[in-house]
C-alpha positions, 0 to 999 in steps of 0.5 A: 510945313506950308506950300511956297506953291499956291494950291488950286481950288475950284468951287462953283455952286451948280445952277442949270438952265430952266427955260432957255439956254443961259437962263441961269445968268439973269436968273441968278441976277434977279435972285440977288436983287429980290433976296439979296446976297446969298446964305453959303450952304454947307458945301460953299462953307466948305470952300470958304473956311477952307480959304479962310483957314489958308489965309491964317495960315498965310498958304498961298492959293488960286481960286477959280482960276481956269485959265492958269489951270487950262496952261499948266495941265498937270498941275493938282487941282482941288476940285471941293465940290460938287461933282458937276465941275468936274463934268462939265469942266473936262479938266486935263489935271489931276483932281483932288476931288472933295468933300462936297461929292456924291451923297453915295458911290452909286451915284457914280460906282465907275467915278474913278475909270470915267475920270482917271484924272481924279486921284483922291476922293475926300469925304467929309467923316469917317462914317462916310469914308467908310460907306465909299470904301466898299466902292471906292477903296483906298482912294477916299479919305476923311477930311473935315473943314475947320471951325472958326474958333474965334468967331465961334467963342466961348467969349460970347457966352453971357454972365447970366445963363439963364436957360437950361437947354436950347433944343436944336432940331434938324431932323430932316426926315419922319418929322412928324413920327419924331415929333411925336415919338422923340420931341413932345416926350422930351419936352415933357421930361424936361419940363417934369424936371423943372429944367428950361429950354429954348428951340431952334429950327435947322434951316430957320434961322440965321447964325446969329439967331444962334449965337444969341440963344448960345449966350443964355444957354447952358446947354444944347440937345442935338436932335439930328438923324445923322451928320457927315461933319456936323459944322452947326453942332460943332460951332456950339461945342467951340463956344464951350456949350456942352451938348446931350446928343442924340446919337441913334446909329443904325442906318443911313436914312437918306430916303432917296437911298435907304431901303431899297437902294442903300443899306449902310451902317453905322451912322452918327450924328456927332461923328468928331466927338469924345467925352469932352463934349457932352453925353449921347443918348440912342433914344427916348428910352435911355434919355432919362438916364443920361439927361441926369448923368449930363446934369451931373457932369455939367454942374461938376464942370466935367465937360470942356468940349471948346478944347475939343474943338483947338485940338481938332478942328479949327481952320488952322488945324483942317486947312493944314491938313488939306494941304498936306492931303494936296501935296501927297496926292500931287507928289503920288501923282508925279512919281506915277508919271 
């Protein structure tokens, strides 16, 4: 059921001063000027499908609007990241806070008695809900944003997929170890089979650049450590492209955490998935064997991951959940009262 109430959200992407006070300001001016209009990154995509998933579902909402927010105090905001609006801001409302938030509760362990105002935290997947549960307890909650199924289509897909596989590497950290240890032997196991591929680099490439290696595609290896959500991979699996994931588990690798400040696991780098989508492999060890069983199930047609994604993760679909998220919390919030 939609709200008839506009739903509040805030998002502003962090930017502090340099040299002088209010720098930010021009600074930000001349970034446009010299290149041009800004990428989203992965927490403002969050925030724009978002909006874009209510428009669909034609659920009314105010964007940024600090002043009705400051006259209407107790009001439920939805506040999706990332945490310093919430410090600076001093909001007197409630908070729906999330899913662009802390890369660990240790950041903040006492966010909850700092900011009482603050009665849900949404993180992007289960694996994280699970490593801030410790921490946070039943405040936390898994919510993904949703995947534009229409832009992302199964219709781009060409006549002629003349390609085997397109590597999509986004391994962060340890490049070289993974490049010698995990890339360069499965290149070669590729390339013993006969099978084809194309390569793309996380963070070097436009979406298009994508979308057109998705059209002579057949197929994707996802290289990733792991993944909160996962938009870029789930993007492939809603153009109906199946994907041999690497899906080592194991734990959480950030560096600037693990070992000596986190140890966390398991993890994935496919964290919404089933069978539908491809096959996973842990390592170069088992690849191998199930690069052959995806072959299998790729040329038997057993892989339909698009229906995946329309039963799970569309705008539509995400946007609605949010909002019933939204309207609980706002609901707790008033009998709490």
């Amino acid at each position: 059921m939609n709200s008839t109430k506009p739903i509040n959200i805030f998002y502003e992407e962090p930017e502090a001063d340099r040299w002088f006070k209010y720098d930010r300001y021009p600074r930000k001016i001349i970034r446009r000027i010299i290149r041009g209009k800004q990428r989203p990154g992965g927490v403002m995509m969050v925030a724009l499908e978002l909006m874009h998933g209510l428009d669909k579902l034609k659920i009314p909402y105010r964007f940024n609007d600090y002043k009705y927010t400051k006259n209407h105090p107790n009001e439920l905001i939805g506040v999706i990241g990332k945490p310093h609006l919430i410090f600076e801001k001093k909001f007197k409302n409630p908070i729906l806070f999330g899913a662009g938030v802390f890369s660990h509760p240790i950041d903040c362990p006492d966010l909850f008695k700092i900011y009482p105002n603050v009665k849900k935290m949404l993180v992007p997947g289960p694996w994280m809900q699970a490593m801030c549960e410790p921490y946070y307890h039943d405040k936390v909650m898994a919510w993904p944003v949703g995947i534009d199924s229409e832009k992302w289509s199964d219709k781009i897909k060409g006549e002629n997929l003349n390609v085997d596989f397109l590597i999509y590497d986004k391994i962060r950290w340890e490049n070289n170890k993974f490049q010698d240890d995990l890339l360069a032997p499965l290149i070669k196991q590729l390339e013993d089979k006969g099978l084809s591929y194309h390569y793309i680099k996380y963070g070097s490439y436009q979406p298009s650049d994508l979308m057109d290696e998705l059209k002579i595609c057949k197929a994707v290896i996802f290289l990733c450590t792991h993944e909160s959500q996962g938009i870029a991979y789930q993007q492939i699996l809603s153009t109906n492209t199946p994907i041999l994931a690497w899906d080592r588990g194991g734990y959480w690798q950030d560096p600037a955490y693990y070992p000596n400040k986190v140890k966390f696991e398991p993890v994935s780098s496919v964290p919404y998935w089933d069978e539908r989508c491809g096959v996973k492999f842990k390592g170069i060890s088992d690849f191998p064997l199930m690069l052959d069983k995806f072959i299998i199930k790729l040329n038997n047609n057993e892989f339909n991951s698009r229906s995946f994604i329309l039963e799970n993760l569309t705008l539509e679909i995400c946007a609605q959940k949010y909002v019933t998220i939204y309207n609980d919390t706002a609901n707790e919030n008033s009998s709490n009262s």
